[in-house]
C-alpha positions in Angstrom: 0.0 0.0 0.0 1.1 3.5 -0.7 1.9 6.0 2.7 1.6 8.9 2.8 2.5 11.9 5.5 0.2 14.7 5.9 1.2 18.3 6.8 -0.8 20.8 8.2 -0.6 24.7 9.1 -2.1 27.9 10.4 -0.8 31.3 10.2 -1.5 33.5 13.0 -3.0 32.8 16.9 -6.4 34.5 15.5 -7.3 31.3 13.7 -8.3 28.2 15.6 -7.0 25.1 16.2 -9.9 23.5 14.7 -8.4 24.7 11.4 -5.4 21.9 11.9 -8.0 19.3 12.6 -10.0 20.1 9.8 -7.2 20.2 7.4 -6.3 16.7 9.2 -9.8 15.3 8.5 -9.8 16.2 5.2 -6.5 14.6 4.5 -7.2 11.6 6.2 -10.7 10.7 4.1 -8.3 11.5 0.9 -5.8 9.2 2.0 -8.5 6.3 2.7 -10.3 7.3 -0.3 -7.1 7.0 -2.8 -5.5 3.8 -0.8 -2.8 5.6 0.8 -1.7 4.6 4.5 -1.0 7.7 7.1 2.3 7.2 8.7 2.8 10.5 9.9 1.2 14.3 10.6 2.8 16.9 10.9 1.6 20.2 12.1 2.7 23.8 12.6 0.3 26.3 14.5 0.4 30.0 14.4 2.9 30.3 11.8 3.5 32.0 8.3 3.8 30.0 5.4 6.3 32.7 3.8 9.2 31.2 6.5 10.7 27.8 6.6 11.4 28.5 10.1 8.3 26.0 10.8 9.7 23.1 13.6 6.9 20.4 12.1 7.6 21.5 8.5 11.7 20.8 9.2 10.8 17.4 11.0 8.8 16.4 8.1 11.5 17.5 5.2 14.1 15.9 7.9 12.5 12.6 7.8 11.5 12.2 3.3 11.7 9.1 2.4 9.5 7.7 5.0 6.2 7.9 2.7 5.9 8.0 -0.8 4.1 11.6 -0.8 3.5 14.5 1.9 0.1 15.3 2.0 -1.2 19.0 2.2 -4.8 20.2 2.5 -3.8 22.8 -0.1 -0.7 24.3 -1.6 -0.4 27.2 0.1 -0.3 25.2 3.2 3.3 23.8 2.4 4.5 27.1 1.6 3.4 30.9 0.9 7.2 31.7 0.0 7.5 31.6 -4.1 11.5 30.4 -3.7 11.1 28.0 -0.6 7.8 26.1 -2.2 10.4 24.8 -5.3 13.8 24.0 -3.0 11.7 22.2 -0.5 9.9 20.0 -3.3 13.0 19.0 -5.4 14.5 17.7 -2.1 11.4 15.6 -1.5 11.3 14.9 -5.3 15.4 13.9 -4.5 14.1 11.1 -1.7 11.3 10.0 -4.1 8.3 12.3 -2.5 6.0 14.3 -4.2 3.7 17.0 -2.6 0.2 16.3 -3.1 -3.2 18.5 -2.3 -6.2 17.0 -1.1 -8.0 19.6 -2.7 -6.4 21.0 -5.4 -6.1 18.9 -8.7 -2.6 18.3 -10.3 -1.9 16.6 -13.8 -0.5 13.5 -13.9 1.8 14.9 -17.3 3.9 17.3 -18.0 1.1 19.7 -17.2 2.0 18.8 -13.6 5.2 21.3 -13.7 2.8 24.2 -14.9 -0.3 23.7 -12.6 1.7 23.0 -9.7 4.1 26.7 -10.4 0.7 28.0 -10.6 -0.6 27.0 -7.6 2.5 28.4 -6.0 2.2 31.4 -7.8 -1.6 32.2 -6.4 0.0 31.4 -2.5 2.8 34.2 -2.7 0.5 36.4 -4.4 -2.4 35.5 -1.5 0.2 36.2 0.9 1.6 39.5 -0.1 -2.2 40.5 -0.4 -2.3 39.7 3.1 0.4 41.4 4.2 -1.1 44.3 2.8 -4.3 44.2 4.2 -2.8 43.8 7.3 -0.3 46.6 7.4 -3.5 48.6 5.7 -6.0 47.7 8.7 -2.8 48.4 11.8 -2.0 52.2 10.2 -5.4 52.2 10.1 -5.8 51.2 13.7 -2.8 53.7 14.7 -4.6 56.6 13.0 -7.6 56.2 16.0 -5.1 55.7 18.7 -6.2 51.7 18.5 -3.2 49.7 20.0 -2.4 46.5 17.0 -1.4 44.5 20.7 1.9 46.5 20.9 2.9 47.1 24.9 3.8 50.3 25.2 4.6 51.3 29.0 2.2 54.2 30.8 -0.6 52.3 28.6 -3.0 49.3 28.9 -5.2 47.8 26.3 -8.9 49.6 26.6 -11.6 47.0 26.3 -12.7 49.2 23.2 -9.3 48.5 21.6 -8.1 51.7 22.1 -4.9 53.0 24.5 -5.6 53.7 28.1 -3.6 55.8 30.4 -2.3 53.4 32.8 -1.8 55.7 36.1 0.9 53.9 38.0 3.1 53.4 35.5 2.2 57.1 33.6 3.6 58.0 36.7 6.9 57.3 35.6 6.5 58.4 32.6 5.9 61.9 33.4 8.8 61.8 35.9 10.9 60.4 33.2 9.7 63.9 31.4 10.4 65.8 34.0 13.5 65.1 34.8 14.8 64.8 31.1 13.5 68.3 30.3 15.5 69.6 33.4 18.4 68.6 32.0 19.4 65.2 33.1 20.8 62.4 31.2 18.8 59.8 29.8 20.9 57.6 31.2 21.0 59.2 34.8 17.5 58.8 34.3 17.7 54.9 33.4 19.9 54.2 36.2 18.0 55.3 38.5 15.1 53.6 37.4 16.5 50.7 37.4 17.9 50.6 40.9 14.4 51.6 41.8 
């Protein structure tokens, strides 16, 4: 019987977890739809697809040769980065495994080379779209004072999702202020903080 290993991903800690089982699932009626025998998964939660800083993805590229194909839910789940997606392959391709999508057709002919560039054409493009939206929706959140979950000290995070003066610690801050604008050293100033 053919095996197979399946790898699964989610980008950021605002998706669920439910979105690795479901890729999982998915996967796993494939595999016992086409004949294939799971010997491994392989998952990576709360990171992009555009690094191959993924500890799961590693193992799994660590380990080829231990199933005739890696398993994905989709393309864009193996990679988002258009120069990773191709290295990563031909060494899987080099130990004998293909990448496969459990939803995404590719040809078994020379097509295959096309559709499957394609398909890792529409991921980087998806993720730099994303990336824009992103930056787009945090300068927009900057613009109303809205905090993106950056720290920043004399502030806490408003229920409404904007800044809120935190009073001990703005206490510091306007010491810090204070004391600068009299003329002392910033790093008068940070010593004595931090013996404090």
């Amino acid at each position: 019987m053919a095996t197979a290993v399946i790898y699964a991903r989610f980008s950021c800690s605002k998706q669920r977890e439910a979105s690795i089982e479901d890729q999982l699932r998915v996967c796993e009626e494939w595999c016992a739809r086409e004949g294939y025998h799971v010997v491994a998964t392989y998952s990576d939660f709360a990171i992009s697809g555009r690094t191959d800083n993924r500890p799961e993805f590693q193992r799994m590229i660590e380990n080829a040769g231990d199933s005739d194909i890696v398993l994905v839910y989709m393309m864009d789940r193996f990679s988002r980065d258009p120069y990773d997606a191709p290295i990563y392959k031909k060494k899987l391709m080099d130990r004998g495994v293909r990448v496969v999508s459990a939803t995404e057709s590719l040809p078994d002919g020379p097509e295959y080379v096309l559709v499957d560039k394609i398909y890792e054409g529409i991921a980087a493009i998806e993720s730099a779209h994303i990336s824009q939206r992103t930056k787009r929706g945090m300068h927009g959140n900057a613009l109303k004072c809205m905090h993106n979950g950056v720290r920043v000290f004399g502030y806490r995070f408003g229920e409404d999702g904007h800044y809120e003066i935190d009073e001990d610690e703005a206490d510091v801050v306007r010491e810090v202020y204070r004391r600068r604008a009299g003329g002392e050293s910033a790093c008068s100033i940070a010593r004595d903080l931090k013996a404090r």
